[in-house]
C-alpha angles and dihedrals in degrees: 000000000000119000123281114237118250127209137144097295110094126211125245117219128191125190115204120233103216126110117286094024101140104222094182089047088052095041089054090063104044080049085059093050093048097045078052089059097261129153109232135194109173120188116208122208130197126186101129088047083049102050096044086049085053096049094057091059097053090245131118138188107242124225121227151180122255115207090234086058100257119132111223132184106227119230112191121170091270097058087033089063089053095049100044090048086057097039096038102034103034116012088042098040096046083057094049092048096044086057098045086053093060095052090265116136104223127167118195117219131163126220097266088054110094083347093272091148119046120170135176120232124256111239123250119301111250100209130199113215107173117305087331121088118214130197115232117200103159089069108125101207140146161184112214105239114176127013114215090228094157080070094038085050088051093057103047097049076046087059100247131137102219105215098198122189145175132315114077114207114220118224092267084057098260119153109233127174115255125190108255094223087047085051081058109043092047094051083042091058098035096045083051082236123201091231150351118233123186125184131185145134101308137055098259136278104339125199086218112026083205097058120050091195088077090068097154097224100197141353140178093195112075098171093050097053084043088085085063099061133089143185109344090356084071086061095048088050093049094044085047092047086046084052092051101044082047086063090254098153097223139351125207141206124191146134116299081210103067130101102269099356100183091033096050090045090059092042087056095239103120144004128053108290110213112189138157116278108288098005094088115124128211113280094220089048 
């Protein structure tokens, strides 16, 4: 594989949070692109590390009902504290010390820590129990707002490789759940990245989620493709589409199990492309 150019604009690199997602496969590879001279900002998730820590516990996160029809998981500060000891103290920190291990200098934040990460307050749930329709105010949810980019500049001319990862803090310094995909999109965006790449437990957007021949290998029509997607893959889409609109060239999902994975997504040869119309490149390029 030749090698891939290098210039001012860094690569965002999110590692997915689900179960069978390979961090040391994903790390190698982040350890290869820095040893080629790349700027790299890689986003952790979290949510199998989160659950498991919950359930220890003996705490959940319960589903509901919007009244509009929508199913959302609830967040309230005592489930956030949870979430953010297992995405802040072990997913993020796994990442930080598999990098370190290969010679790469990464320093875990989250998105409280400098404000790289702020983020404005849904407004309260509006939740449908029965025929009755009850206000939520506890719940601890947000939309990512402003990136601090002047820190996360710093820390790439420094020679870091910032890992970022959930919660949000609101501008009164409150701590809110944002959607990982959603952390990377937004630096990706902000940073005026080269590429999004997301990794996680599955080959990338398939046109059938039972057949893995239907791997859908590019596409400059994200709204269109986003009719194939289900469950998590809708998220990816959107964060993708977010990345796009942002002015991001191209985003990327693919298996975090693969040989290369990052590598191989940039070189086209494997994963979904996602790019803006008519800047789609060959899959086989």
């Amino acid at each position: 594989m030749s090698t891939l150019p290098q210039g001012t604009a860094p690569l965002v690199v999110k590692i997915g949070g689900a179960a069978g997602v390979d961090l040391d496969n994903v790390c190698a590879d982040v350890a290869e692109l820095r040893r080629r001279g790349e700027q790299v900002v890689v986003v952790n998730g979290g949510s199998e590390a989160g659950d498991a820590l919950l359930a220890s516990l003996g705490m959940e996160r319960p589903e509901a009902l919007t009244a509009s029809g929508n199913v959302v998981r609830l967040t309230n500060e005592a489930t956030l504290r949870v979430l953010t000891m297992a995405w802040v103290g072990d997913v993020n920190k796994r990442a930080v010390l598999a990098l370190l291990a290969r010679g790469v200098d990464a320093l875990g934040l989250c998105g409280a820590d400098g404000r790289v990460l702020v983020a404005r307050r849904r407004p309260p749930l509006k939740l449908q129990e029965g025929a009755r329709t009850r206000i939520d105010r506890s719940h601890l949810a947000g939309e990512i707002t402003e990136v601090n980019t002047r820190l996360l500049r710093v820390l790439l001319e420094a020679g870091q490789t910032p890992v970022i990862c959930p919660p949000a803090v609101t501008e009164d310094g409150v701590l809110v759940n944002v959607d990982a995909d959603q952390v990377a999109a937004s630096i990706a965006a902000a940073l005026g990245a080269r590429a999004l790449v997301m990794l996680s437990n599955v080959a990338g957007l398939l046109e059938d989620p039972a057949d893995p021949t239907t791997l859908i290998r590019a596409s400059d029509d994200v709204e269109r493709v986003m009719g194939f997607a289900k469950g998590r893959m809708r998220y990816k889409l959107e964060a993708a589409r977010r990345a796009l609109v942002g002015g991001v060239p191209c985003a990327y999902v693919t298996a975090s199990s693969i040989a290369r994975p990052v590598l191989s997504a940039l070189a086209h040869e494997a994963g979904t492309q996602l790019t803006s119309p008519r800047k789609v490149a060959h899959a086989g390029a």
